[in-house]
Backbone as ProteinMPNN parsed JSONL, in Angstrom:
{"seq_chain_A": "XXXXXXXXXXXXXXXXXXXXXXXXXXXXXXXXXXXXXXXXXXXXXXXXXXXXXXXXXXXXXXXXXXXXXXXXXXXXXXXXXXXXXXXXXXXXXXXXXXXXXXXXXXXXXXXXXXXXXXXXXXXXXXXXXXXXXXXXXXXXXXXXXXXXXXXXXXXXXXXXXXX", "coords_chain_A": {"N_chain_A": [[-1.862, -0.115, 51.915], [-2.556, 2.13, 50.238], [-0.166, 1.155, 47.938], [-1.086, -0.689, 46.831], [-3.589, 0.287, 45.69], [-2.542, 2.014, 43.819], [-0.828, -0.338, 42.283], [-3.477, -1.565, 41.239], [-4.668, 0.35, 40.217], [-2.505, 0.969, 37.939], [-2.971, -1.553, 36.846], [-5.378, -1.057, 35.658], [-4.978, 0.726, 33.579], [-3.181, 0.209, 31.961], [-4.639, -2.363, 31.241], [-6.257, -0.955, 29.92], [-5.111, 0.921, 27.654], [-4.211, -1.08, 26.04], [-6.838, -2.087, 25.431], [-7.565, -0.579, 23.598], [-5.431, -0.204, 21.909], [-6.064, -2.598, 20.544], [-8.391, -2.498, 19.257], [-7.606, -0.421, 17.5], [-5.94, -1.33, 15.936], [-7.671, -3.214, 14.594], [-9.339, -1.771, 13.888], [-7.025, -0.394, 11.722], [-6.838, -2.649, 10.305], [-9.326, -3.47, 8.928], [-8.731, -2.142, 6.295], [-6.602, -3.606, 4.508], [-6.129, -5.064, 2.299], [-7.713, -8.165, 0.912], [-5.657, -11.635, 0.014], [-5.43, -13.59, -3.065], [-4.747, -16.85, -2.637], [-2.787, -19.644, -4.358], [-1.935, -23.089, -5.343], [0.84, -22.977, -6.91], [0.924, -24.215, -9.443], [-1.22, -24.222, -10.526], [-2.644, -23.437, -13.42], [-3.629, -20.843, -13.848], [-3.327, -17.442, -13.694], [-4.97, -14.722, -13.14], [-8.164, -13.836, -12.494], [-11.422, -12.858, -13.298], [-13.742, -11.205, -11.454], [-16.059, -12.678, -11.278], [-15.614, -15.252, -11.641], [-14.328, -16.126, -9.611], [-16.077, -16.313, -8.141], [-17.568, -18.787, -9.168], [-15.455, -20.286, -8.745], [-15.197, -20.318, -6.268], [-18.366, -20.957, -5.385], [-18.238, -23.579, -6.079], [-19.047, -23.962, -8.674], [-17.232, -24.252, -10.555], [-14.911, -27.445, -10.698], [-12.583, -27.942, -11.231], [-8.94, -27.207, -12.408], [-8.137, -27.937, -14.544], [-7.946, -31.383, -16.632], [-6.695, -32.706, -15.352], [-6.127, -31.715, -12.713], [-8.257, -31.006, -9.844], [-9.938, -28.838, -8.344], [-9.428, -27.389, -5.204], [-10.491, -26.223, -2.424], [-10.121, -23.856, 0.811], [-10.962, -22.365, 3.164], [-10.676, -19.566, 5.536], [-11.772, -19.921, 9.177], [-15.104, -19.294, 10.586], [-15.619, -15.956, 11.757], [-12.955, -14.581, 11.201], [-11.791, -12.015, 9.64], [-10.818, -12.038, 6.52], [-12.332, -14.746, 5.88], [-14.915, -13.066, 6.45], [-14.754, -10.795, 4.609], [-14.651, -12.852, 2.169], [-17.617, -13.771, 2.432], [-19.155, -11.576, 1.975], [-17.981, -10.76, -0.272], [-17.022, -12.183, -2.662], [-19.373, -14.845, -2.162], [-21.53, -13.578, -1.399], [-23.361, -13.327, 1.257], [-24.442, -14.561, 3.904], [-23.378, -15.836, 7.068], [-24.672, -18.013, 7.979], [-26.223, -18.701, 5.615], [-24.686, -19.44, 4.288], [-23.213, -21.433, 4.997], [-25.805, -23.072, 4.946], [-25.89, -23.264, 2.319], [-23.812, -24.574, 1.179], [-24.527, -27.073, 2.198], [-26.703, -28.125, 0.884], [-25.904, -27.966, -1.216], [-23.66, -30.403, -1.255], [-25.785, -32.104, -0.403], [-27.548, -32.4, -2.354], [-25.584, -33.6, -3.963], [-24.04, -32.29, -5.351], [-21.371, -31.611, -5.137], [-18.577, -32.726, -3.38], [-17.726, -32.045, -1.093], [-17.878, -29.506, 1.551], [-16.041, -26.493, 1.064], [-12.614, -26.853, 2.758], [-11.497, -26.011, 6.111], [-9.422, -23.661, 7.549], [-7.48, -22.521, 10.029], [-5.736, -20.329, 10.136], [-3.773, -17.653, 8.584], [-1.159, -18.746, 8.225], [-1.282, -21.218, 8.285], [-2.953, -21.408, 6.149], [-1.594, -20.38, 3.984], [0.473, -22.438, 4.134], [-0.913, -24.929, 3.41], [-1.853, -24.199, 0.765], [0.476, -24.602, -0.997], [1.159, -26.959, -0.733], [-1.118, -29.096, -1.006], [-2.383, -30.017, -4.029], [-3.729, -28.272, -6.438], [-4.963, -26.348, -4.662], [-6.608, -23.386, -3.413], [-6.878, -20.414, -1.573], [-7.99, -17.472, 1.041], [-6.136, -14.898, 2.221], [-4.764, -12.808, 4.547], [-3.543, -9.785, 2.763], [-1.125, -8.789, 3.79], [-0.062, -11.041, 4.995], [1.065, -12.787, 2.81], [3.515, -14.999, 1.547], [6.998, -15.081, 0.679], [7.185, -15.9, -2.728], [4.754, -17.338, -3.059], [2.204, -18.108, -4.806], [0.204, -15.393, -5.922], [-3.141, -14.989, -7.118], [-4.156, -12.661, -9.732], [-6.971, -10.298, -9.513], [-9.566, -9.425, -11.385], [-7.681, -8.339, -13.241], [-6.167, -6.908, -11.064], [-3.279, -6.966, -8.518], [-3.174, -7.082, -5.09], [-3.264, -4.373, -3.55], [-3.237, -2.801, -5.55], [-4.938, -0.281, -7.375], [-8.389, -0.808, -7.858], [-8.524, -3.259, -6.99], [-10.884, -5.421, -5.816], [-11.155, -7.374, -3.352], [-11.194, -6.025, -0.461]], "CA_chain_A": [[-3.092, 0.042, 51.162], [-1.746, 3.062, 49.122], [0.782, 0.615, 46.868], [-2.56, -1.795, 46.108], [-4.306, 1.117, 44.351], [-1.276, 2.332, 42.812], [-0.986, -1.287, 41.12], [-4.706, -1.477, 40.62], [-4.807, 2.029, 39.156], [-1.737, 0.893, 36.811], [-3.148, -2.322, 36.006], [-6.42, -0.472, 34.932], [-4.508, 1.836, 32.49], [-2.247, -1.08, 31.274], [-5.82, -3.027, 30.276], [-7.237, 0.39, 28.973], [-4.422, 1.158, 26.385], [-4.256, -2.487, 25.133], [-7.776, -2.307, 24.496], [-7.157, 1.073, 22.794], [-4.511, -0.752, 20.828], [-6.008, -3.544, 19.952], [-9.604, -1.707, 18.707], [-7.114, 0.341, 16.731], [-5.406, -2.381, 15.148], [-8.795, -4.192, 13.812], [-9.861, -0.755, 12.866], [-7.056, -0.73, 10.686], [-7.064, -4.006, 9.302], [-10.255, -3.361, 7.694], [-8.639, -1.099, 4.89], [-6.201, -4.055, 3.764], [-6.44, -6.235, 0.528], [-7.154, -10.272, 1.171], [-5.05, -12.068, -1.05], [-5.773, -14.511, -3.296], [-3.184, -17.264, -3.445], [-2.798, -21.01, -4.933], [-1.085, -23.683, -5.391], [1.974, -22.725, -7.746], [0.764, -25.443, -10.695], [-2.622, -24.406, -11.332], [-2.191, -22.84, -14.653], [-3.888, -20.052, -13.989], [-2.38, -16.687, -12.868], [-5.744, -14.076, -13.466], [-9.435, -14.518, -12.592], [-12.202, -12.061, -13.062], [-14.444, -11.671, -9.539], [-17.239, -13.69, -11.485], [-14.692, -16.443, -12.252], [-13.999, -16.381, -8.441], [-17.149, -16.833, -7.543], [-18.124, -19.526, -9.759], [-14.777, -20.861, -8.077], [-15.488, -20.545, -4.52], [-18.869, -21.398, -5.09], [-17.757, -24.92, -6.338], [-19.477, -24.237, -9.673], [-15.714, -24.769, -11.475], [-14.219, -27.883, -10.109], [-11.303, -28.503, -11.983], [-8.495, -26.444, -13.153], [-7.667, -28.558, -15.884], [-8.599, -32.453, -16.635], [-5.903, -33.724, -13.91], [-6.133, -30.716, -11.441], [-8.742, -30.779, -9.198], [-9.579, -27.236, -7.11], [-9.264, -27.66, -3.661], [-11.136, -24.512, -1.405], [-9.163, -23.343, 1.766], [-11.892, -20.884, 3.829], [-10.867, -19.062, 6.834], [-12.535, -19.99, 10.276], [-15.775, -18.253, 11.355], [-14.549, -14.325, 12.711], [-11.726, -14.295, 10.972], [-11.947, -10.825, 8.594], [-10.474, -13.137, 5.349], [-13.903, -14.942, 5.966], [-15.987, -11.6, 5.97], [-14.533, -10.445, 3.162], [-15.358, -14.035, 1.329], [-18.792, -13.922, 2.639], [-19.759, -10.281, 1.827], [-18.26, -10.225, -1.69], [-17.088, -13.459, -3.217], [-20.698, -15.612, -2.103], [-22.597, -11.997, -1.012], [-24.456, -14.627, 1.924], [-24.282, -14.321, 5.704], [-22.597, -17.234, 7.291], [-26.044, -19.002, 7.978], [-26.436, -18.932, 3.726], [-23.035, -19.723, 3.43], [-23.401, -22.951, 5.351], [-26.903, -23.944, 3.81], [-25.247, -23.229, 0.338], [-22.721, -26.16, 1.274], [-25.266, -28.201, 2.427], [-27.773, -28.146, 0.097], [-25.159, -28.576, -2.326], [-23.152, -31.687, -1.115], [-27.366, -33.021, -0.236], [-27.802, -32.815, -4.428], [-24.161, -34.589, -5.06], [-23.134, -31.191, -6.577], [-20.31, -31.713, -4.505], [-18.23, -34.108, -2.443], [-17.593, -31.88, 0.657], [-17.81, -27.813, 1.847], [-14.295, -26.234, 1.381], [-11.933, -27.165, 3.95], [-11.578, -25.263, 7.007], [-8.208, -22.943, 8.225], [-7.651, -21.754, 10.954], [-4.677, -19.072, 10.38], [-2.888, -17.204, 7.128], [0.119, -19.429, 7.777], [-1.952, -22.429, 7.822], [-3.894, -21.325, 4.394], [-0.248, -20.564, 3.133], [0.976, -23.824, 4.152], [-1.822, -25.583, 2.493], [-1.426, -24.202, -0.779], [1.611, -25.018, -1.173], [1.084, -28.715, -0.214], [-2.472, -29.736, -1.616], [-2.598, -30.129, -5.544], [-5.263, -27.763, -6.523], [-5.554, -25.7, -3.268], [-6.887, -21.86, -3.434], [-7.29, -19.976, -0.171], [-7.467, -15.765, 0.871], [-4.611, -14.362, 3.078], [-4.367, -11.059, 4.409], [-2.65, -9.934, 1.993], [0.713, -8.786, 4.863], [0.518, -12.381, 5.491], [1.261, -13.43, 1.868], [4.83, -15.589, 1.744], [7.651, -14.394, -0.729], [7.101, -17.338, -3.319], [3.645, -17.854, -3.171], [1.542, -17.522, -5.934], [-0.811, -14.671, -5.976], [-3.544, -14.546, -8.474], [-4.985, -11.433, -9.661], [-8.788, -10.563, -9.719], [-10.089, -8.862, -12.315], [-6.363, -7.709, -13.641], [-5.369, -6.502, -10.451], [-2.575, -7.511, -7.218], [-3.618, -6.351, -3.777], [-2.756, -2.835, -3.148], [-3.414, -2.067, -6.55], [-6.099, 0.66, -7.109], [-9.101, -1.266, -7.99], [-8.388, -4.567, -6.414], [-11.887, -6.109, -5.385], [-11.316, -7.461, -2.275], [-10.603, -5.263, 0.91]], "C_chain_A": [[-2.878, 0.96, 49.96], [-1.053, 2.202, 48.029], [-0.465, -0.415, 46.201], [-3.355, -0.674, 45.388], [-3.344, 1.732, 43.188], [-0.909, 1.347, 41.959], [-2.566, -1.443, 40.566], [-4.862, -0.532, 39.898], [-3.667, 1.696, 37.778], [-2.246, -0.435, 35.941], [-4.441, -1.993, 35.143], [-5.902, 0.354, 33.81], [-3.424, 0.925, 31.573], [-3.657, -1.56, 30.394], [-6.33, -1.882, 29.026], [-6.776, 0.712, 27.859], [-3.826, -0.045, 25.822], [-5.426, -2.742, 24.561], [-8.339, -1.252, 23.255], [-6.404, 0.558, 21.186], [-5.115, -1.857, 19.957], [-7.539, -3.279, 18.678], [-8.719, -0.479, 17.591], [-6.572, -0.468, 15.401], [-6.097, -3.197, 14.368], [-9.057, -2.861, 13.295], [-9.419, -0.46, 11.061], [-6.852, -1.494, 9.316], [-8.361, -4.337, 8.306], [-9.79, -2.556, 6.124], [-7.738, -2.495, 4.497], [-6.793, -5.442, 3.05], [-6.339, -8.06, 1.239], [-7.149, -10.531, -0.112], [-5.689, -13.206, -1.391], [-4.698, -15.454, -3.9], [-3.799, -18.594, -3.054], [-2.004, -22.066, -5.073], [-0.598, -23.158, -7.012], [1.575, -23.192, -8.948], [-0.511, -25.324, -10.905], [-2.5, -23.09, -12.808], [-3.171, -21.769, -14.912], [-3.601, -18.819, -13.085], [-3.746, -15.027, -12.675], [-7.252, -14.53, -13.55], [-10.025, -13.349, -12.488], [-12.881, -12.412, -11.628], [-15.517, -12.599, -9.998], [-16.7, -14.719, -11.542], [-14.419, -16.716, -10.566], [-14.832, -16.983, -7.579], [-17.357, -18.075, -7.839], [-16.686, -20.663, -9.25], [-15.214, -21.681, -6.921], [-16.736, -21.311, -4.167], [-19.737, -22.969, -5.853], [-18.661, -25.392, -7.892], [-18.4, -24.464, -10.772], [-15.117, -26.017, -10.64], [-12.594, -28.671, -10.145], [-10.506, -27.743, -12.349], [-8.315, -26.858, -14.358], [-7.853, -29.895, -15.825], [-7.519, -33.148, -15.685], [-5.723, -33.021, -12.916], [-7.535, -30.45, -10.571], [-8.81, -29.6, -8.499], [-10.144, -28.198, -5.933], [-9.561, -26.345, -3.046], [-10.725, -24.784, 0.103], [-10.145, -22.08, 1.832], [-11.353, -20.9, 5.196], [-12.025, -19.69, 7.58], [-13.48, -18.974, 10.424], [-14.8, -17.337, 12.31], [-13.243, -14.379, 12.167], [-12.163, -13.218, 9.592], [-11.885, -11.567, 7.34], [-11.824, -13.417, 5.395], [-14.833, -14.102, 5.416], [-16.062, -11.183, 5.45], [-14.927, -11.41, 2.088], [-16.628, -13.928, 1.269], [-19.332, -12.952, 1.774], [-19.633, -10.294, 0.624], [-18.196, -11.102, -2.819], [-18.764, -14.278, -3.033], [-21.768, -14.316, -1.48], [-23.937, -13.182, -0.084], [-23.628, -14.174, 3.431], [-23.814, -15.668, 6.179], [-23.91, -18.132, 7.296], [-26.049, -19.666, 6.461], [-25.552, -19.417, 3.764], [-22.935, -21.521, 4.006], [-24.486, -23.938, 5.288], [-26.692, -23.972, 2.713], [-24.668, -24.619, 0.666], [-23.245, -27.358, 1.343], [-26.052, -28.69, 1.475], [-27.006, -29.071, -1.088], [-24.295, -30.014, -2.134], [-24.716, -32.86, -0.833], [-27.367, -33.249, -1.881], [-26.934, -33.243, -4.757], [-24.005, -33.731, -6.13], [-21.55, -31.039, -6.299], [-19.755, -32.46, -3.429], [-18.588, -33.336, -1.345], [-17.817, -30.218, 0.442], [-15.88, -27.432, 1.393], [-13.78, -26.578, 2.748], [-11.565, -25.663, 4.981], [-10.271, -24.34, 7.513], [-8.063, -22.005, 9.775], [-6.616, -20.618, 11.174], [-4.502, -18.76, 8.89], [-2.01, -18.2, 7.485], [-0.562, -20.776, 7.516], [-2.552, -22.5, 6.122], [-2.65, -21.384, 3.38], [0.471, -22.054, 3.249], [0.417, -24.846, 2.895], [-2.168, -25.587, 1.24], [-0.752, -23.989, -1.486], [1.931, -26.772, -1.318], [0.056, -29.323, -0.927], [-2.451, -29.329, -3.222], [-3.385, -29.106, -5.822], [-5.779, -26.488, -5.777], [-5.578, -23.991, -3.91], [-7.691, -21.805, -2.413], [-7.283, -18.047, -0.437], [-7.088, -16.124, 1.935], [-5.306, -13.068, 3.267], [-2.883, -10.608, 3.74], [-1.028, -9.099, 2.929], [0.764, -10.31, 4.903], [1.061, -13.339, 4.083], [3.001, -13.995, 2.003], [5.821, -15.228, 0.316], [7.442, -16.294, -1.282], [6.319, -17.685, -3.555], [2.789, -17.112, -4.681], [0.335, -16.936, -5.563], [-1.896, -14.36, -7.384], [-4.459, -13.33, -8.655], [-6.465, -11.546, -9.429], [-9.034, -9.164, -10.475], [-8.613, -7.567, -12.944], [-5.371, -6.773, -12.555], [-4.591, -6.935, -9.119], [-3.487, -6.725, -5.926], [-2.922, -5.264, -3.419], [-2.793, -2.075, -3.929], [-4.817, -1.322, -6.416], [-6.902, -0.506, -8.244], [-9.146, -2.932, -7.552], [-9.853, -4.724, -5.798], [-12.152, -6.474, -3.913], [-10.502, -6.913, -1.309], [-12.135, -5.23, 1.704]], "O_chain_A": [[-3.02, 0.549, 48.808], [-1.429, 2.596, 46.925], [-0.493, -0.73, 45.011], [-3.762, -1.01, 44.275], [-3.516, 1.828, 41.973], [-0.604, 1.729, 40.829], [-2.721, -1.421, 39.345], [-5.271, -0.722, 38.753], [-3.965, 2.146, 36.672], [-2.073, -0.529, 34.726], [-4.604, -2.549, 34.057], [-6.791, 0.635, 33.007], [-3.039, 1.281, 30.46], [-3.828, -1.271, 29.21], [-6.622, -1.958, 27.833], [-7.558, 0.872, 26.922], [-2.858, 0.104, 25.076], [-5.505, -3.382, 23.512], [-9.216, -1.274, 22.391], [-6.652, 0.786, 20.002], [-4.736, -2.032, 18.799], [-7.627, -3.779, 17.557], [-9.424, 0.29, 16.938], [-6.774, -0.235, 14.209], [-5.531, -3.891, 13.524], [-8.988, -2.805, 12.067], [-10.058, -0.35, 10.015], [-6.759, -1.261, 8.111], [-8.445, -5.096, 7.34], [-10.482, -2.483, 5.108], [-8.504, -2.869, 3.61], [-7.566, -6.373, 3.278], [-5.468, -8.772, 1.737], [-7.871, -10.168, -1.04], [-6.362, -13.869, -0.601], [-4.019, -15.31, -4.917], [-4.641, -18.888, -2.205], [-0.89, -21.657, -4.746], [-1.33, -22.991, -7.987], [1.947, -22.405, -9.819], [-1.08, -26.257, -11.472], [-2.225, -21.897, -12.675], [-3.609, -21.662, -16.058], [-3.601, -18.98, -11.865], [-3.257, -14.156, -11.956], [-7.645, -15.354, -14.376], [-9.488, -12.553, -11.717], [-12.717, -13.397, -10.909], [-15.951, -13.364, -9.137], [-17.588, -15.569, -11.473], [-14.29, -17.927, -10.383], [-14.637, -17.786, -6.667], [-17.384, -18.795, -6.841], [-16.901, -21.866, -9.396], [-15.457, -22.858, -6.654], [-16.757, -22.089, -3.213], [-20.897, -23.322, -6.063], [-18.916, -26.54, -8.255], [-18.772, -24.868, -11.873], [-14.693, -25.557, -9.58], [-11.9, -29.455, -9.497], [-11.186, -26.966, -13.018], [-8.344, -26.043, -15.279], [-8.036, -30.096, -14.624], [-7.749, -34.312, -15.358], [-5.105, -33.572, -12.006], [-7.9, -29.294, -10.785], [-7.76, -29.219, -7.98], [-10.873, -29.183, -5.812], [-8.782, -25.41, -3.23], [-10.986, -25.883, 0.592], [-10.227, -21.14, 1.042], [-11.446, -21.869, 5.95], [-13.069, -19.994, 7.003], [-13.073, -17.812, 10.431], [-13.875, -17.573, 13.088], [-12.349, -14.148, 12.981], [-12.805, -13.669, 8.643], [-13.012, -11.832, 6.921], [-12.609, -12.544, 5.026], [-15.428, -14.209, 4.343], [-17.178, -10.744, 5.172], [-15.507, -10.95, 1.103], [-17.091, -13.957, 0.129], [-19.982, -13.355, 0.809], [-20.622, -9.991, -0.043], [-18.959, -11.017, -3.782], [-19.383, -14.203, -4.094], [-22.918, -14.63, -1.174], [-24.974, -13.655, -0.548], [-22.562, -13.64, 3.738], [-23.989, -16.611, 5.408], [-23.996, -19.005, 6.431], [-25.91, -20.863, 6.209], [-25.555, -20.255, 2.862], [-22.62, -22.517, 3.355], [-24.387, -25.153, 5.461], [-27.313, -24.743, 1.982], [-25.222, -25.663, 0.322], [-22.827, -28.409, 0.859], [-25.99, -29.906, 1.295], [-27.234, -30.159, -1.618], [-24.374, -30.754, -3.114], [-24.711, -34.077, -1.018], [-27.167, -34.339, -2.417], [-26.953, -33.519, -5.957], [-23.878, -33.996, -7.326], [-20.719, -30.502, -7.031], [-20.516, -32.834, -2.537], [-19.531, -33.665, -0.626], [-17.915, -29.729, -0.684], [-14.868, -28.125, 1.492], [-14.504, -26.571, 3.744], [-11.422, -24.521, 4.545], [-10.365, -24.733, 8.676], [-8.62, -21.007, 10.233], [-6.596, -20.007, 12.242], [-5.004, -19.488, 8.034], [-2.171, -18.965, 6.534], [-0.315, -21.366, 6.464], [-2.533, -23.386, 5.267], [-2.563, -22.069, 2.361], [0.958, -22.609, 2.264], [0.978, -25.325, 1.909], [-2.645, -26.529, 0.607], [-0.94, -23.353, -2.523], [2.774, -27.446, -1.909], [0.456, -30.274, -1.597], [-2.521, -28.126, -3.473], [-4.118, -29.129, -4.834], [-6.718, -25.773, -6.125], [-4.744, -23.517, -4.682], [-8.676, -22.485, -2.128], [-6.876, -17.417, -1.414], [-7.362, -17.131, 2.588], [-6.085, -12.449, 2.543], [-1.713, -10.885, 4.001], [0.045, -9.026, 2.33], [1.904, -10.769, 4.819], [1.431, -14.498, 4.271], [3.726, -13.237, 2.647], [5.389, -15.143, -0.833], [7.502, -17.362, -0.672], [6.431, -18.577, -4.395], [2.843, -16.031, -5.268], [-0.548, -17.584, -5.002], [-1.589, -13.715, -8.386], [-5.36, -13.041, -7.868], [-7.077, -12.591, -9.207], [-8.686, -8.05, -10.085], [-8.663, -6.338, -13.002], [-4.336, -6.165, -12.829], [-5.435, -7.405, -8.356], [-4.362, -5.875, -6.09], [-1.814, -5.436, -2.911], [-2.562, -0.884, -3.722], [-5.669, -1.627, -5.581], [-6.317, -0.995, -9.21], [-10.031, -3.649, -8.019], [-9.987, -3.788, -5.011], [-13.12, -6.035, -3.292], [-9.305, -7.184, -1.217], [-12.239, -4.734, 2.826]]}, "name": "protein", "num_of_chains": 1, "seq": "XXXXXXXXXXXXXXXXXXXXXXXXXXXXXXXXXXXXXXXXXXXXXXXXXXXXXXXXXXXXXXXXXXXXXXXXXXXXXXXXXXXXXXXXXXXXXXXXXXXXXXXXXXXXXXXXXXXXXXXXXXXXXXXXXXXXXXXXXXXXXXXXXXXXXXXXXXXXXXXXXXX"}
């Protein structure tokens, strides 16, 4: 009976400092920069945050007369997301998914942005899709990928926009 509390007692302190760790680890993933990265060939390397918006919220749909944009949004709960929501479309997910609607109902737009479900997936994807612009956390950015500024600055730079 003694060796059954002695693993119960260790597996309680095993759970306890994983959830220690892991409440530490979102804590501090809120301080870093989500990136903003594209496919390689859209001929633009610098966007103000109003220019981002008017991106994201599918009021630009073209980079240029044979480039189509293509939008790459994080999954609901994914931080990337929260950071989109809060400062790029400043809308609560509810808004954020009657914005889409409303707007593909008036044929302002074919479809919502497409959906991701990871950074490597978003990196994959705009790399592959013509057009494509997604956010990353910016650790998850890939050497090679194109990052475009926002409002003249990289992620980690002092005044960078989104964190």
């Amino acid at each position: 009976m003694r060796a059954y509390w002695k693993t119960a007692c260790a597996v309680l302190v095993f759970g306890w400092l994983c959830l220690c760790c892991t409440a530490s680890a979102v804590a501090q993933g809120h301080d870093v920069d989500v990136a903003l990265v594209a496919d390689p060939n859209i001929p633009v390397s610098n966007l103000t945050l109003a220019e981002v918006r008017k991106v994201f919220r599918g009021e630009r749909q073209y980079w240029n007369t044979n480039l189509a944009v293509v939008l790459l949004i994080r999954a609901p709960v994914a931080r990337e997301r929260d950071v989109v929501l809060k400062i790029i479309y400043q809308m609560s997910e509810s808004q954020f998914k009657q914005f889409w609607i409303a707007k593909i109902f008036r044929a302002e737009s074919a479809s919502a942005p497409k959906v991701v479900y990871s950074n490597d997936m978003a990196n994959e994807l705009v790399t592959a899709i013509p057009g494509a612009i997604a956010f990353v956390d910016a650790r998850d950015v890939r050497p090679g990928t194109k990052v475009i500024r926002v409002d003249g600055h990289l992620p980690g730079e002092a005044g960078y926009p989104l964190r």
